[in-house]
Backbone as CSV, one residue per row, in Angstrom:
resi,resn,N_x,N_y,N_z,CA_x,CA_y,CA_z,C_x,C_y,C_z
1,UNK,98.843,113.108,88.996,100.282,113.047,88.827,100.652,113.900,87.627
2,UNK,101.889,114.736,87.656,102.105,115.306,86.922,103.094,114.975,85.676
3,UNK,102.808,115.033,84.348,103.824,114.165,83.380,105.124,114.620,84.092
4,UNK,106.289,113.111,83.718,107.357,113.313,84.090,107.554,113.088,85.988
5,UNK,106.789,112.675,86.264,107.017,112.384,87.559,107.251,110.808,87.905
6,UNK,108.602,110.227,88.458,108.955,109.126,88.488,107.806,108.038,89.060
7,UNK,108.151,106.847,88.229,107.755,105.992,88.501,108.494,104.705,89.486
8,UNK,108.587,103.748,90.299,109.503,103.474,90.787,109.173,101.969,90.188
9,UNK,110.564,101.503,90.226,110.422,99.689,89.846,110.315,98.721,91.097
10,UNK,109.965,97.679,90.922,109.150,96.362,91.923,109.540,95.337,91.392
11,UNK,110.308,93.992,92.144,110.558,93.087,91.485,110.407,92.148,93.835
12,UNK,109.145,91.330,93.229,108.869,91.027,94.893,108.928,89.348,94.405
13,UNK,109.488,88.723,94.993,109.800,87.169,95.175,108.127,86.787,95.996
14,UNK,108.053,85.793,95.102,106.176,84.647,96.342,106.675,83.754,96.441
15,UNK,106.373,82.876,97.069,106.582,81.660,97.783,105.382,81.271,98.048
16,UNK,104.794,79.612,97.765,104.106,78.720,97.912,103.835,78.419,99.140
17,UNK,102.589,78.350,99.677,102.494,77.937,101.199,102.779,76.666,101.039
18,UNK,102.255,76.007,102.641,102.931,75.079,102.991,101.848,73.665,102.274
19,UNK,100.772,73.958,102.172,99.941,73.297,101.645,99.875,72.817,100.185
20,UNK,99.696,71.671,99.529,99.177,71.776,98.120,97.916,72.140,97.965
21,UNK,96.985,72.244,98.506,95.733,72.918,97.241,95.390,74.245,98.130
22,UNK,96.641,75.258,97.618,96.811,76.754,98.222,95.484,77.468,97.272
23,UNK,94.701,78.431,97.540,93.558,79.030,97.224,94.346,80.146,96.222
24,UNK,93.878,80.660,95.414,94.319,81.933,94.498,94.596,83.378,95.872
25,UNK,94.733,84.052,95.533,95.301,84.528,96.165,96.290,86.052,95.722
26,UNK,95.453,87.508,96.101,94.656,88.792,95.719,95.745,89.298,96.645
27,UNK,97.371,90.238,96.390,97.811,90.772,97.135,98.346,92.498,96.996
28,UNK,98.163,93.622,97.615,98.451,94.974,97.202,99.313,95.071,97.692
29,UNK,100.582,95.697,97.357,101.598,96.344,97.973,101.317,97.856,97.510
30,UNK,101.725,98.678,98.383,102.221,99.901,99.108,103.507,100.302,98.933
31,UNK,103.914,101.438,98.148,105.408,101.720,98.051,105.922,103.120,98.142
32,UNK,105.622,103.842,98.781,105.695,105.684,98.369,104.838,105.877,98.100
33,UNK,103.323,105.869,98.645,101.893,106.262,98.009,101.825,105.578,96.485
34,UNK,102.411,104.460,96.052,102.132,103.927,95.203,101.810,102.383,95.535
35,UNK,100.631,101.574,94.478,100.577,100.415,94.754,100.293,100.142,93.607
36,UNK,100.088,98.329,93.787,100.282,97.259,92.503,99.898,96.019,93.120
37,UNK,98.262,95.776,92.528,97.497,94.337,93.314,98.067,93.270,92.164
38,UNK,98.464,92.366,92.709,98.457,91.304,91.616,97.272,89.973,91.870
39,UNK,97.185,89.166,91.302,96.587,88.093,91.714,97.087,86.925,91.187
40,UNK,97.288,85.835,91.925,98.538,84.720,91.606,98.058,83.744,92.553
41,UNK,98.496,82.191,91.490,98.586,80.678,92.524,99.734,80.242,92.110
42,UNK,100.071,79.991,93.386,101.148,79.100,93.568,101.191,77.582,94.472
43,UNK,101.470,77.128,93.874,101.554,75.345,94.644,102.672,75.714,95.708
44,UNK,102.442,74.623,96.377,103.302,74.422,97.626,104.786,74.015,97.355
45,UNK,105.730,75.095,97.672,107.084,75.177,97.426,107.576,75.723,96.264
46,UNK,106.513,76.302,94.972,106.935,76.927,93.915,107.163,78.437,94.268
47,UNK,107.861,78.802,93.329,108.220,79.930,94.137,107.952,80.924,92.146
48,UNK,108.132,82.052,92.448,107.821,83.025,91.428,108.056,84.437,91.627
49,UNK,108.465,85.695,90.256,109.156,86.738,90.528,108.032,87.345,89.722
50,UNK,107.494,88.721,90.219,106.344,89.410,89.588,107.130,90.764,89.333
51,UNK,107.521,91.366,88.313,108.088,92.789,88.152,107.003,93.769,87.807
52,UNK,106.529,94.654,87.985,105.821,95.724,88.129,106.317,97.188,88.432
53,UNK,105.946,98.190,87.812,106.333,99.336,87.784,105.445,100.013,88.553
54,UNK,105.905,100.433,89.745,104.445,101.635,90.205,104.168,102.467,89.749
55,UNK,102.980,103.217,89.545,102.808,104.403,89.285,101.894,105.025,90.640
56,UNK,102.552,106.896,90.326,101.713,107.170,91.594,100.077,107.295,91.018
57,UNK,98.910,108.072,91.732,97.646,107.590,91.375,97.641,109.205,90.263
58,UNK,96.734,108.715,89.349,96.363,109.941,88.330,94.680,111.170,88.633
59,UNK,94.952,112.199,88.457,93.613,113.096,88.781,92.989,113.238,87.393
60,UNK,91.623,112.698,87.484,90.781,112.324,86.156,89.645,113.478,86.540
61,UNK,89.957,113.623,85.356,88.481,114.907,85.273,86.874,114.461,84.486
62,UNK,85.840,114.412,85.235,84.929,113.640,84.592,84.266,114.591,83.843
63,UNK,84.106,114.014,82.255,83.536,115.262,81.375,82.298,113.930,80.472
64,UNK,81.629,113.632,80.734,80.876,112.653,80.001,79.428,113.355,79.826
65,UNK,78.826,113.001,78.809,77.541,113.250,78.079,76.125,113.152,79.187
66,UNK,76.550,112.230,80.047,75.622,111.620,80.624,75.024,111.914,81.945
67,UNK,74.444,111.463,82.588,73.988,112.249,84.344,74.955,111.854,84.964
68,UNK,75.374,110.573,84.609,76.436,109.838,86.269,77.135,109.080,85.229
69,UNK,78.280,109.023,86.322,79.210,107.821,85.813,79.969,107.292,87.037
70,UNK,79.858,105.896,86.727,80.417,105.295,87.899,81.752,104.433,87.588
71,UNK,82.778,104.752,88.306,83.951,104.392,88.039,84.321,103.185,89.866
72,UNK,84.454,101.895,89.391,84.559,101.191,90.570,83.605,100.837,91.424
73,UNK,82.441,101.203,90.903,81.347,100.855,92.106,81.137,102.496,92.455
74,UNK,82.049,103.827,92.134,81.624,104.506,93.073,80.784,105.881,91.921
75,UNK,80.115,106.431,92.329,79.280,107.130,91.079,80.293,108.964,91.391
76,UNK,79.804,109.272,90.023,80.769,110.387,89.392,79.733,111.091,89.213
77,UNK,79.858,112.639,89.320,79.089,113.802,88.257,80.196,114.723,87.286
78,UNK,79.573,115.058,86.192,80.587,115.877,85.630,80.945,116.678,85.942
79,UNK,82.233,117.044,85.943,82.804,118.105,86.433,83.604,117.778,87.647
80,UNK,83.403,116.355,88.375,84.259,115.858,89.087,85.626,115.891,89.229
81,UNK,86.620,115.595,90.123,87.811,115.474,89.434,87.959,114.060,90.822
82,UNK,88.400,113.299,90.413,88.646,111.585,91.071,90.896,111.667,91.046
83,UNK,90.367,110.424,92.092,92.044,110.222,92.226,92.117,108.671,91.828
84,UNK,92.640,108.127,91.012,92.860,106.893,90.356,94.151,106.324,90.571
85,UNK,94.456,105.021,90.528,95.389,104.661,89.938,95.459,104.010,88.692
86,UNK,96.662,104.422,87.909,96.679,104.333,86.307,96.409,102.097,85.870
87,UNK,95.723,102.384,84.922,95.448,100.815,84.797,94.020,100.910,84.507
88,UNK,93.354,99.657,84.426,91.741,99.071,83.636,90.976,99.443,85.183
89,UNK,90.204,100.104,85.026,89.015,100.230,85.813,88.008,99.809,85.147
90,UNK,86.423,99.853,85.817,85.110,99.128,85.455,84.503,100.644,85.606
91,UNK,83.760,100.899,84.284,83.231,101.954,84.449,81.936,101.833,83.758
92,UNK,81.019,102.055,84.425,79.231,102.560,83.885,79.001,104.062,83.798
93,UNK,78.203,104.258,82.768,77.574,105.257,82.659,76.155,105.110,82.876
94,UNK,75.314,105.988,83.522,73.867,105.823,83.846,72.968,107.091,82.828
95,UNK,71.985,107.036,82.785,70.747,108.123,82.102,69.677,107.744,82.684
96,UNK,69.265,108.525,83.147,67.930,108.238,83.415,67.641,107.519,84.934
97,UNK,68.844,107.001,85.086,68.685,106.085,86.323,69.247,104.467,85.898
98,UNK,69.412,104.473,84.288,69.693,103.186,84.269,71.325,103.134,83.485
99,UNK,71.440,102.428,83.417,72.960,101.905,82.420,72.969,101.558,81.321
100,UNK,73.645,102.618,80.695,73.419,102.728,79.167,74.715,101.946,78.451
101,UNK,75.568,101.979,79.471,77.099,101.121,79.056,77.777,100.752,79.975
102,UNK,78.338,99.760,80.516,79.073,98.803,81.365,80.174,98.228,80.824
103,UNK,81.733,98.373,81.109,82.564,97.926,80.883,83.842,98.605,81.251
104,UNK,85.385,98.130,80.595,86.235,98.912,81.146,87.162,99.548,80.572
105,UNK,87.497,100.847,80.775,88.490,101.592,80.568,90.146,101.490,81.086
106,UNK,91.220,101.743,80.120,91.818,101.380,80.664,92.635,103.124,80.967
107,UNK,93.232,103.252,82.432,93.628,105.003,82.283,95.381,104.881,82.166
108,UNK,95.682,105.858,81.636,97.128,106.118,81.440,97.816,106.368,83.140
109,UNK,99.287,106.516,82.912,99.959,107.209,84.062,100.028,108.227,84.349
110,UNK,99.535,109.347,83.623,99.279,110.804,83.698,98.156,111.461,83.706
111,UNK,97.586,112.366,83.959,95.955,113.261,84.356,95.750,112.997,83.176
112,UNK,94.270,112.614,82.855,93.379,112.928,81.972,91.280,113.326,82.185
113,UNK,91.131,113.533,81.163,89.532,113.636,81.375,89.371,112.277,80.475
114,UNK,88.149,111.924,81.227,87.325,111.114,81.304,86.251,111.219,80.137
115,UNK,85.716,110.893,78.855,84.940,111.670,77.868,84.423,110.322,77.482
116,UNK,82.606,110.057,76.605,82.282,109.433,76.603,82.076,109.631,74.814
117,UNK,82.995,110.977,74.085,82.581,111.285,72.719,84.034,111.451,72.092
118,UNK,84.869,110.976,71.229,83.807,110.097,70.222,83.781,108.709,70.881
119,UNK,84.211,107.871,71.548,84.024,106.688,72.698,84.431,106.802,73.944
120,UNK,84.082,106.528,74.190,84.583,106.372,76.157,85.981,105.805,76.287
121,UNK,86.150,106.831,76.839,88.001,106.555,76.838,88.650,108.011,77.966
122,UNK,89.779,107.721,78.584,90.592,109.101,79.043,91.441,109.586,78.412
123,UNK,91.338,111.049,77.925,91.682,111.838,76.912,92.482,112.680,77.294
Protein backbone atom coordinates (compact mmCIF):
# COMPACT_ATOMS: atom_id res chain seq x y z
CA UNK A 1 0.00 0.00 0.00
CA UNK A 2 1.09 3.19 -0.85
CA UNK A 3 1.44 6.11 2.00
CA UNK A 4 -1.66 8.14 1.89
CA UNK A 5 -3.91 5.64 0.59
CA UNK A 6 -7.35 5.55 2.42
CA UNK A 7 -8.21 3.62 5.03
CA UNK A 8 -11.93 2.86 5.49
CA UNK A 9 -13.92 2.87 8.96
CA UNK A 10 -16.01 -0.33 10.50
CA UNK A 11 -18.34 -0.07 13.22
CA UNK A 12 -20.28 -3.93 13.00
CA UNK A 13 -23.01 -4.61 15.80
CA UNK A 14 -22.67 -8.85 17.48
CA UNK A 15 -25.29 -10.30 18.95
CA UNK A 16 -25.30 -13.21 21.47
CA UNK A 17 -26.56 -16.54 20.30
CA UNK A 18 -29.33 -18.13 21.45
CA UNK A 19 -27.57 -20.23 23.98
CA UNK A 20 -25.84 -19.32 27.38
CA UNK A 21 -22.55 -21.09 27.35
CA UNK A 22 -21.83 -19.59 23.61
CA UNK A 23 -18.02 -20.78 22.73
CA UNK A 24 -15.45 -17.74 21.97
CA UNK A 25 -15.69 -17.09 18.81
CA UNK A 26 -12.83 -15.96 15.75
CA UNK A 27 -14.64 -13.71 13.00
CA UNK A 28 -12.93 -11.90 9.56
CA UNK A 29 -14.67 -9.49 7.68
CA UNK A 30 -13.89 -8.51 4.11
CA UNK A 31 -14.38 -4.90 2.96
CA UNK A 32 -12.71 -3.58 -0.41
CA UNK A 33 -9.78 -6.10 -0.26
CA UNK A 34 -9.53 -5.09 3.25
CA UNK A 35 -10.08 -7.16 6.47
CA UNK A 36 -10.23 -7.14 10.36
CA UNK A 37 -10.42 -10.66 12.49
CA UNK A 38 -11.61 -9.95 15.81
CA UNK A 39 -12.13 -12.46 18.50
CA UNK A 40 -15.04 -12.00 21.05
CA UNK A 41 -17.68 -13.78 23.71
CA UNK A 42 -20.72 -12.91 24.07
CA UNK A 43 -23.53 -14.41 26.37
CA UNK A 44 -26.83 -15.05 25.14
CA UNK A 45 -28.74 -11.81 24.27
CA UNK A 46 -25.73 -9.39 24.99
CA UNK A 47 -25.13 -7.57 22.34
CA UNK A 48 -21.73 -5.36 21.54
CA UNK A 49 -20.16 -2.64 18.98
CA UNK A 50 -16.45 -3.40 17.71
CA UNK A 51 -15.01 -0.18 15.70
CA UNK A 52 -12.04 -0.95 13.62
CA UNK A 53 -10.31 0.79 10.90
CA UNK A 54 -9.31 -1.27 7.82
CA UNK A 55 -6.32 -1.11 6.34
CA UNK A 56 -5.52 -2.35 2.87
CA UNK A 57 -2.59 -5.20 3.09
CA UNK A 58 1.19 -3.71 3.17
CA UNK A 59 4.30 -5.05 0.68
CA UNK A 60 7.22 -5.99 3.16
CA UNK A 61 10.52 -6.42 1.87
CA UNK A 62 12.52 -9.15 3.65
CA UNK A 63 16.09 -7.89 4.43
CA UNK A 64 17.24 -9.99 7.60
CA UNK A 65 20.77 -11.27 8.62
CA UNK A 66 19.70 -14.69 8.59
CA UNK A 67 18.93 -17.81 6.04
CA UNK A 68 15.02 -17.80 6.55
CA UNK A 69 12.48 -16.08 8.14
CA UNK A 70 9.22 -17.14 8.78
CA UNK A 71 6.42 -14.81 9.05
CA UNK A 72 2.93 -16.79 10.02
CA UNK A 73 3.93 -20.21 9.70
CA UNK A 74 5.07 -19.37 6.19
CA UNK A 75 9.06 -19.20 5.54
CA UNK A 76 10.75 -16.07 3.80
CA UNK A 77 14.23 -15.61 1.94
CA UNK A 78 15.85 -12.33 1.70
CA UNK A 79 15.12 -10.37 -0.78
CA UNK A 80 11.51 -11.47 -0.73
CA UNK A 81 8.85 -9.08 -1.00
CA UNK A 82 5.38 -10.61 1.03
CA UNK A 83 1.85 -9.10 1.07
CA UNK A 84 0.69 -8.50 4.75
CA UNK A 85 -1.83 -7.06 6.51
CA UNK A 86 -0.74 -4.14 8.81
CA UNK A 87 -0.89 -5.37 12.64
CA UNK A 88 1.24 -8.10 15.10
CA UNK A 89 2.32 -11.03 13.16
CA UNK A 90 4.45 -14.17 14.65
CA UNK A 91 7.68 -14.13 13.20
CA UNK A 92 10.87 -16.67 13.47
CA UNK A 93 14.01 -16.38 12.23
CA UNK A 94 15.99 -19.69 11.46
CA UNK A 95 20.16 -20.36 10.99
CA UNK A 96 21.26 -23.21 10.41
CA UNK A 97 18.01 -24.95 10.31
CA UNK A 98 17.05 -23.96 13.73
CA UNK A 99 15.37 -20.85 15.52
CA UNK A 100 17.37 -18.41 16.76
CA UNK A 101 14.26 -16.05 17.72
CA UNK A 102 10.48 -16.59 17.98
CA UNK A 103 8.08 -13.94 18.61
CA UNK A 104 6.10 -10.96 17.28
CA UNK A 105 6.37 -8.06 15.27
CA UNK A 106 4.08 -5.64 15.03
CA UNK A 107 3.86 -4.00 11.00
CA UNK A 108 2.69 -0.50 10.25
CA UNK A 109 -0.06 0.55 7.52
CA UNK A 110 2.43 1.39 4.95
CA UNK A 111 5.43 -0.73 2.95
CA UNK A 112 8.27 -1.47 4.91
CA UNK A 113 11.43 -3.84 5.10
CA UNK A 114 11.58 -6.30 7.37
CA UNK A 115 15.36 -6.01 9.23
CA UNK A 116 16.63 -8.05 12.04
CA UNK A 117 19.62 -5.05 12.86
CA UNK A 118 19.66 -3.10 15.17
CA UNK A 119 16.35 -5.42 16.38
CA UNK A 120 13.85 -7.03 14.50
CA UNK A 121 11.37 -4.74 13.60
CA UNK A 122 9.76 -3.18 9.99
CA UNK A 123 11.70 -0.28 8.97
Amino acid sequence: MKSGAAAAALALTLFGGQSASAEPRTDTLVSGGKSVTAEFELDAGEREVIKRTLHARIEVTIDVTVEVVSIDGTRHARGDTVSLSPGRHRVALYEKGAVVYEGYVQFPTTECTLRDNPELGCY
